[in-house]
Chimera marker file (.cmm) of the C-alpha trace (Angstrom):
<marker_set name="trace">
<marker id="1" x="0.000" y="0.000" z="0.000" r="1" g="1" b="0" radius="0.5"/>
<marker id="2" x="1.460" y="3.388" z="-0.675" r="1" g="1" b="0" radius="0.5"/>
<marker id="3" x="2.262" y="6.232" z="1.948" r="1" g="1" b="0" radius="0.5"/>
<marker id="4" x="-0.041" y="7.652" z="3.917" r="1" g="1" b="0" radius="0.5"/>
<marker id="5" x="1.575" y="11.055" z="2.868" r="1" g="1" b="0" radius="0.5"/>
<marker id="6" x="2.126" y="10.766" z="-1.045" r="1" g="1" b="0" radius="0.5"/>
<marker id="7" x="1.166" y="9.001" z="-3.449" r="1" g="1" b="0" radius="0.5"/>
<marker id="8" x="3.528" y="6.165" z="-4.986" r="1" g="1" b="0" radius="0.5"/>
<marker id="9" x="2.096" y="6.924" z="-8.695" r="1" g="1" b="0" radius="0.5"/>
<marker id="10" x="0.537" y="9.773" z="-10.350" r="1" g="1" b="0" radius="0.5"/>
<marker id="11" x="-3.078" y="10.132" z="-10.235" r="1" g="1" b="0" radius="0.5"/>
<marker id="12" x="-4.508" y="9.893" z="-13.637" r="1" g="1" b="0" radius="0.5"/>
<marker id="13" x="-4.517" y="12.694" z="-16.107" r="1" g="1" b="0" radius="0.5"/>
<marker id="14" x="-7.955" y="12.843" z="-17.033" r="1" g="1" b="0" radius="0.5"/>
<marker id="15" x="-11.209" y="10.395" z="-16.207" r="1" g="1" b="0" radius="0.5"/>
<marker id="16" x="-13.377" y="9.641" z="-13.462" r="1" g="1" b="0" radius="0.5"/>
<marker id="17" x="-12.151" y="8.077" z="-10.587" r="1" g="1" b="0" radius="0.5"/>
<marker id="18" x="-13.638" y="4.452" z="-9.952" r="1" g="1" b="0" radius="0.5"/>
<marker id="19" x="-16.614" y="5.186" z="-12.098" r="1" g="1" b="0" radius="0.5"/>
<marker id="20" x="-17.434" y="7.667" z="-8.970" r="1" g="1" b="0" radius="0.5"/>
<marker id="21" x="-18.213" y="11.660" z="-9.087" r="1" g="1" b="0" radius="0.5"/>
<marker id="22" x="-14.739" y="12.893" z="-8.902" r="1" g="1" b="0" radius="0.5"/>
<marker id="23" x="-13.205" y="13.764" z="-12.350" r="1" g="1" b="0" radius="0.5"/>
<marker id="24" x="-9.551" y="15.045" z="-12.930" r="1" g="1" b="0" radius="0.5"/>
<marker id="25" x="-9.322" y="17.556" z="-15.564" r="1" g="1" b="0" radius="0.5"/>
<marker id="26" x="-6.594" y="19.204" z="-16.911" r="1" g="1" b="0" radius="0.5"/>
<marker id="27" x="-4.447" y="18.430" z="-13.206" r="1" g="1" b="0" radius="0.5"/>
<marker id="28" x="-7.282" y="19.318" z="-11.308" r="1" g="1" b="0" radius="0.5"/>
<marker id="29" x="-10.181" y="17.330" z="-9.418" r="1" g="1" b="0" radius="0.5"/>
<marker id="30" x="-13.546" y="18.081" z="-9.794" r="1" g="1" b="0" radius="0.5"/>
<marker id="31" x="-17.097" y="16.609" z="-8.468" r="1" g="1" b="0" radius="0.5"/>
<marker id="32" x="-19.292" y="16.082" z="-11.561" r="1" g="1" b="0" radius="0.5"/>
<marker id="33" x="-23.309" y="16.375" z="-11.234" r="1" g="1" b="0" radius="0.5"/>
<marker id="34" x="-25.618" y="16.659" z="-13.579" r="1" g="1" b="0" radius="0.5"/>
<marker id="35" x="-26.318" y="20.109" z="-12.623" r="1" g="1" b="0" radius="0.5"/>
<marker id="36" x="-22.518" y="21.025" z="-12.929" r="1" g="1" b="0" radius="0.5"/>
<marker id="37" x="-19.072" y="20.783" z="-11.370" r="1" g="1" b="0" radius="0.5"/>
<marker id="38" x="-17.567" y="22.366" z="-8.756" r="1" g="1" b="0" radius="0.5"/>
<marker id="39" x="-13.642" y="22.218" z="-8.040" r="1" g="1" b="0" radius="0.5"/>
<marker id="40" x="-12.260" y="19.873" z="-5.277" r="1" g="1" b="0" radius="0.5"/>
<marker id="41" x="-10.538" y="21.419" z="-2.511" r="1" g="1" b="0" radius="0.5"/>
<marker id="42" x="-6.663" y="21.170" z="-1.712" r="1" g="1" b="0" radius="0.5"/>
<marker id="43" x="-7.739" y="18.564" z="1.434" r="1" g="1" b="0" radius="0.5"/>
<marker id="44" x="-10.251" y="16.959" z="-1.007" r="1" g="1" b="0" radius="0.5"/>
<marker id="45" x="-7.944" y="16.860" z="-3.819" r="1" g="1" b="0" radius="0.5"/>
<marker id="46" x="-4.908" y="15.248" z="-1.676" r="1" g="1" b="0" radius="0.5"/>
<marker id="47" x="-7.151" y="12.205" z="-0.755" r="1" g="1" b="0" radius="0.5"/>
<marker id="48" x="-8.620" y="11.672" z="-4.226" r="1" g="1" b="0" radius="0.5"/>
<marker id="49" x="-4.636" y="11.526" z="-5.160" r="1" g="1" b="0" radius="0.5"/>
<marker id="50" x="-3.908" y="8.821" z="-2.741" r="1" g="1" b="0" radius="0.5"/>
<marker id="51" x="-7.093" y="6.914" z="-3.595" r="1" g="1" b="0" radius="0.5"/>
<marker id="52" x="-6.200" y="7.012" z="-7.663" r="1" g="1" b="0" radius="0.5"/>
<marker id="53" x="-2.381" y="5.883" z="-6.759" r="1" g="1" b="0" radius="0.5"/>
<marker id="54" x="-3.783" y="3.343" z="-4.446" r="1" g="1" b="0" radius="0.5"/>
<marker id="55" x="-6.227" y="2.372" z="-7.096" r="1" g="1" b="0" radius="0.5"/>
<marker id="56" x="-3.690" y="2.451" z="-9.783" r="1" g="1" b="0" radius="0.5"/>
<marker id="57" x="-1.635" y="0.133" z="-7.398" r="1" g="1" b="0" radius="0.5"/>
<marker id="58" x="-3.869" y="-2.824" z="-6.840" r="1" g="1" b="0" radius="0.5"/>
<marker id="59" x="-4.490" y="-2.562" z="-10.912" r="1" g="1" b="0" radius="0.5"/>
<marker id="60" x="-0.893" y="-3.191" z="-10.836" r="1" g="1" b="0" radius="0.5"/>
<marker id="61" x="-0.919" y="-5.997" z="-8.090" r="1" g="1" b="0" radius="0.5"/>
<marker id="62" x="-4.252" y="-7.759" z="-10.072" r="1" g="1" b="0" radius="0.5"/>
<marker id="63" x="-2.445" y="-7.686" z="-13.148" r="1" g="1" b="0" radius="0.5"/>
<marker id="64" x="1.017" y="-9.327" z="-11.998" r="1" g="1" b="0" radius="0.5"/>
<marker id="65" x="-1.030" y="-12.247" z="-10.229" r="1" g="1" b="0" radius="0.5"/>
<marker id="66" x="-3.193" y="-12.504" z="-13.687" r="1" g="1" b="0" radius="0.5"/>
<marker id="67" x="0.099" y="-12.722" z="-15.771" r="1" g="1" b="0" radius="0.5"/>
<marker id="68" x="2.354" y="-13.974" z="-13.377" r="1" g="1" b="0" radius="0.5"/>
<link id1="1" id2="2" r="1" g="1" b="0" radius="0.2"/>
<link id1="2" id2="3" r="1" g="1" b="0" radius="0.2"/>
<link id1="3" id2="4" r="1" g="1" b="0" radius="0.2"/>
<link id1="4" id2="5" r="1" g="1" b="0" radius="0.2"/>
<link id1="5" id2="6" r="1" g="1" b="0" radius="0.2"/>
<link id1="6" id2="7" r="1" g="1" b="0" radius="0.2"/>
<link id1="7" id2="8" r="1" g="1" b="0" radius="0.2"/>
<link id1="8" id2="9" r="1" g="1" b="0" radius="0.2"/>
<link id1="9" id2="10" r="1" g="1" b="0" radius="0.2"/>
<link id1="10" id2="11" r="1" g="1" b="0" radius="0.2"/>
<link id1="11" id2="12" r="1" g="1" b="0" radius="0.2"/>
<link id1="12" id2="13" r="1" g="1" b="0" radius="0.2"/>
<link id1="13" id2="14" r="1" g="1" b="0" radius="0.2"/>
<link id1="14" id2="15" r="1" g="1" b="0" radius="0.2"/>
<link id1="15" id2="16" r="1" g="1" b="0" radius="0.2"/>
<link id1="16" id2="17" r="1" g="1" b="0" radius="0.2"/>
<link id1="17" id2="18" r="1" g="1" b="0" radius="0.2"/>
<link id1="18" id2="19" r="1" g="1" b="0" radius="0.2"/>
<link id1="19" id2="20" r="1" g="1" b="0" radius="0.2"/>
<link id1="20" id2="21" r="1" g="1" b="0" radius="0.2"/>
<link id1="21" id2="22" r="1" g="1" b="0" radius="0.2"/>
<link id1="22" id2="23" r="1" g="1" b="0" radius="0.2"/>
<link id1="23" id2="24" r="1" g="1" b="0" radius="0.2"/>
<link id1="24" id2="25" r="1" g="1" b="0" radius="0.2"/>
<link id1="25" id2="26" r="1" g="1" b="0" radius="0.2"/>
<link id1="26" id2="27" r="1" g="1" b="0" radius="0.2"/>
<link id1="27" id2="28" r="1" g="1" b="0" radius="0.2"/>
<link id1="28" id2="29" r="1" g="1" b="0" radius="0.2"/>
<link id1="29" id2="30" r="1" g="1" b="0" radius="0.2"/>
<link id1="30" id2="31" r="1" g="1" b="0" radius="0.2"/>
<link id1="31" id2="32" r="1" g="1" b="0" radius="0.2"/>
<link id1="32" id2="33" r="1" g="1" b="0" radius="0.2"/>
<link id1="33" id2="34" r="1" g="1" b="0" radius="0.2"/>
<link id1="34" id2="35" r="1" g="1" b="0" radius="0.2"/>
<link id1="35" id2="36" r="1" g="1" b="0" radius="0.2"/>
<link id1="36" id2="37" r="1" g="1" b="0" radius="0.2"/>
<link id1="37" id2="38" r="1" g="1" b="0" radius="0.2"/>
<link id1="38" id2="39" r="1" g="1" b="0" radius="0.2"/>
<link id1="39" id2="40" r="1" g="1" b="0" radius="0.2"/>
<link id1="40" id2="41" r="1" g="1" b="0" radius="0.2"/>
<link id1="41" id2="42" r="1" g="1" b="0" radius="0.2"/>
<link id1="42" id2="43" r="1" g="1" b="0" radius="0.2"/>
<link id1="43" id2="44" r="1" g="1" b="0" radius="0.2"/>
<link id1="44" id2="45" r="1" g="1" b="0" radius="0.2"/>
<link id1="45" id2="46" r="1" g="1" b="0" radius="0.2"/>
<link id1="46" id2="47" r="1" g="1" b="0" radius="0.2"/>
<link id1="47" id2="48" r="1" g="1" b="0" radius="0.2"/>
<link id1="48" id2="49" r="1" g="1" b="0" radius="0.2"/>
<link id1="49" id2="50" r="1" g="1" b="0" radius="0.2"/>
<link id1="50" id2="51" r="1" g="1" b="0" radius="0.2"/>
<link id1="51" id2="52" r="1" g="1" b="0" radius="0.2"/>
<link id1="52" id2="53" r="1" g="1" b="0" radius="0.2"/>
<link id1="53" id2="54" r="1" g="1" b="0" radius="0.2"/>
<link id1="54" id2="55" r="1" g="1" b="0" radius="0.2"/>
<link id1="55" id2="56" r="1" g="1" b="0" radius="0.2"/>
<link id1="56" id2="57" r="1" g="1" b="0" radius="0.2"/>
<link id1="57" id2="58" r="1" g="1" b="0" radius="0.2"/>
<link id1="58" id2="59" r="1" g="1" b="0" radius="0.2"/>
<link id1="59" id2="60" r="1" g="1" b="0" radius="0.2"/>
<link id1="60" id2="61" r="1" g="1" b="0" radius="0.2"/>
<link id1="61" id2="62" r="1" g="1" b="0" radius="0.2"/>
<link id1="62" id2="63" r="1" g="1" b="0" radius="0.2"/>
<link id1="63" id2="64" r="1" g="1" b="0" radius="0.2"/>
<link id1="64" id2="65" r="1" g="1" b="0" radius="0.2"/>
<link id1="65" id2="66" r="1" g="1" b="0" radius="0.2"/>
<link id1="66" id2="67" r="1" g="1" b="0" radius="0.2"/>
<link id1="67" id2="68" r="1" g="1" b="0" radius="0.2"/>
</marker_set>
């Protein structure tokens, strides 16, 4: 698991996170509704970082058992 202070990968460049709300654009988070978007906040923004490295770890971890 990566470090509770940084992320071991970047978070992704652009997409949706897990299908969910949050959407990075263009290095920036945002929370997507059908009535709009608002911009995630520096706190908000440094979790949703962790959670897409995390995320993009276990991807990794998944894939090296699959083809392992």
């Amino acid at each position: 698991m990566s470090s509770p202070n940084r992320p071991t990968s970047a978070p992704p460049r652009t997409g949706h996170l897990a299908g969910g709300p949050a959407v990075r654009r263009e290095g920036r988070w945002w929370l997507v509704a059908s009535s709009g978007a608002v911009p995630a906040d520096a706190a908000l923004a440094h979790v949703l970082d962790r959670h897409a490295a995390d995320l993009a770890e276990a991807n990794r971890a998944v894939a090296a058992v699959e083809h392992g």
